[in-house]
N, C-alpha and C positions, 0 to 999 in steps of 0.2 A: 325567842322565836315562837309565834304563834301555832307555828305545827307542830310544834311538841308539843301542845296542850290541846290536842284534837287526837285523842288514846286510839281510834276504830281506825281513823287514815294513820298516824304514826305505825300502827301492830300492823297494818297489809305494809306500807311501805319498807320498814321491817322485816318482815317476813320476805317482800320479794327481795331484796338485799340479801337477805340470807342465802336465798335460794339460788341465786346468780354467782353468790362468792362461796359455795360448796363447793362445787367442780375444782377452784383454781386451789383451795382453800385444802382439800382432800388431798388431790394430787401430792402438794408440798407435803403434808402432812405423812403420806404413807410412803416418803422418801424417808422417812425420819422413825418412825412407830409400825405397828402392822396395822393391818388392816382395821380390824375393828376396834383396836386405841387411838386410829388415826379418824375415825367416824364418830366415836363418842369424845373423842376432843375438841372435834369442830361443834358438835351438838351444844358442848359445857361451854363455848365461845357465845357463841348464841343463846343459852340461856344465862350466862351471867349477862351480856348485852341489855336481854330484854329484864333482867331483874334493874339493872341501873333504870330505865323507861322508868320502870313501873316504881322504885325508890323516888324519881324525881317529878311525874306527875302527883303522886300523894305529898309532895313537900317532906319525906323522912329521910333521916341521916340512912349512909349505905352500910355503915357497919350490921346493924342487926341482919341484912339481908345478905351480908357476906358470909355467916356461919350456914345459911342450908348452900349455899352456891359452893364453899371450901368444900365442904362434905359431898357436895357433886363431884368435886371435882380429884377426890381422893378414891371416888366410885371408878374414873376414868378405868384404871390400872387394875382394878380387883375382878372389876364385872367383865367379862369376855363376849359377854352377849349385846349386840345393838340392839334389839329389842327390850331386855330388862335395862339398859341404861335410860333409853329414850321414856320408860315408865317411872323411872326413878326422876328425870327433869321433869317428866311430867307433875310429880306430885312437887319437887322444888319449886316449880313454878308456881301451883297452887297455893303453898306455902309462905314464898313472899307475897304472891296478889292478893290473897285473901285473910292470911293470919297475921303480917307485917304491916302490907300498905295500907289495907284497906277494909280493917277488922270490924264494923260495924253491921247488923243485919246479919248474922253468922247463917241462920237453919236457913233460907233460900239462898245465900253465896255458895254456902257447900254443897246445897243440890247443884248449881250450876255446875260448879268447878266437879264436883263427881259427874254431870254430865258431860262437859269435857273433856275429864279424862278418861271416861269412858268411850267417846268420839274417837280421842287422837288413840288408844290404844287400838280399837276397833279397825281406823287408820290404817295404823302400821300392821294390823295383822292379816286384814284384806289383801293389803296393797304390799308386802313383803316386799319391801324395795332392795336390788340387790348391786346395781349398779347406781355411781355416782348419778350417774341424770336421775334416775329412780329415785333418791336419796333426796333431790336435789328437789326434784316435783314435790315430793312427801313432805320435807321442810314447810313450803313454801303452803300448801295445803294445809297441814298443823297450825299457821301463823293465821291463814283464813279462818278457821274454826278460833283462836286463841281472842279474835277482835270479836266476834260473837259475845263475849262475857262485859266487852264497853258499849255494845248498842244494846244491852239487855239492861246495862245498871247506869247508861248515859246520866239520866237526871239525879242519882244519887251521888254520882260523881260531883257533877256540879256542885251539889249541896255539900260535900266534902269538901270542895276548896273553896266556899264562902268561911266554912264553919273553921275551916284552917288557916284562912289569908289572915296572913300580921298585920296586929294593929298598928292603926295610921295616926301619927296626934292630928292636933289641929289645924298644924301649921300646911302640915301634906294636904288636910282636905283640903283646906282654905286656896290651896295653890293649884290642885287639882278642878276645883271649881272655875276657879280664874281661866285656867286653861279652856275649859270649856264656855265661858262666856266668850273670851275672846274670838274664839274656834266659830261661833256660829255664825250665819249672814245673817245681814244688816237685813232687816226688813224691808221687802218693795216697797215704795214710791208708790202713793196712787195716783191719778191725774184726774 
């Protein structure tokens, strides 16, 4: 699918999905957990979600990026607080995008990703969401700011999946090629 290889519209479309399926998502949840295990559960949904994105746009196996997302999610039960949970994804999140997926260019990624999560915490501390639609808005907000970090590093990207695309023998260019001769129109006629 072409739109999963478009990181800025993927992370808003994302992010509003998130923020749509909080509500139903919550509800169930705090039939089952309290309250705030049933908010930092959906949260670790969502950030293992967007860690999968960001494993498969860089082309890496998901295992490495399963050990910070486990370790979130072992946060779920320990931490009582929505607020230091949603800080803790925050830097999991940082952690696959920038130390997993996408570890090249380290001193200005980690100003961003520090300026993001200094954003999304800023976020949550403004905006002290207290009700699910709150909850729900603030997601959805977080994932705005989270696509910020692919329109800022868009053309490095790019350059990342030249410098990562599997090699092709001969035979694929050769056919690749063909395709494209074929593909083109016949040149106008003149009279």
């Amino acid at each position: 699918m072409k739109l999963l290889q478009r990181p800025v519209l993927t992370t808003l479309l994302f992010g509003l999905f998130c923020g749509i399926s909080f509500i139903p998502l919550g509800l169930v949840l705090e039939n089952t957990f309290s309250r705030p295990n049933a908010i930092c559960l959906a949260l670790w949904l969502f950030t293992a979600g967007y860690s999968i994105l960001l494993c498969r746009w860089s082309r890496q196996k998901l295992m490495p990026a399963s050990y910070p997302v486990l370790f979130l999610f072992l946060t779920v039960f320990l931490v009582q607080s929505t607020g230091a949970f949603f800080l803790l994804a925050l830097a999991v999140i940082s952690w696959v995008r920038s130390g997993l997926c996408f570890p090249q260019g380290r001193g200005i990624r980690f100003t961003v990703e520090l300026f993001l999560c200094v954003a999304g915490g800023a976020l949550i501390t403004a905006f002290k969401p207290g009700s699910l639609l709150a909850w729900a808005l603030g997601i959805w907000l977080f994932f705005l700011l989270q696509a910020l970090y692919f329109a800022i590093f868009d053309g490095s990207i790019a350059a990342w999946d030249r410098q990562h695309e599997p090699a092709t023998d001969s035979f694929e260019q050769a056919f690749r090629r063909a395709e494209d001769i074929l593909s083109e129109p016949p040149p106008a006629a003149s009279v």
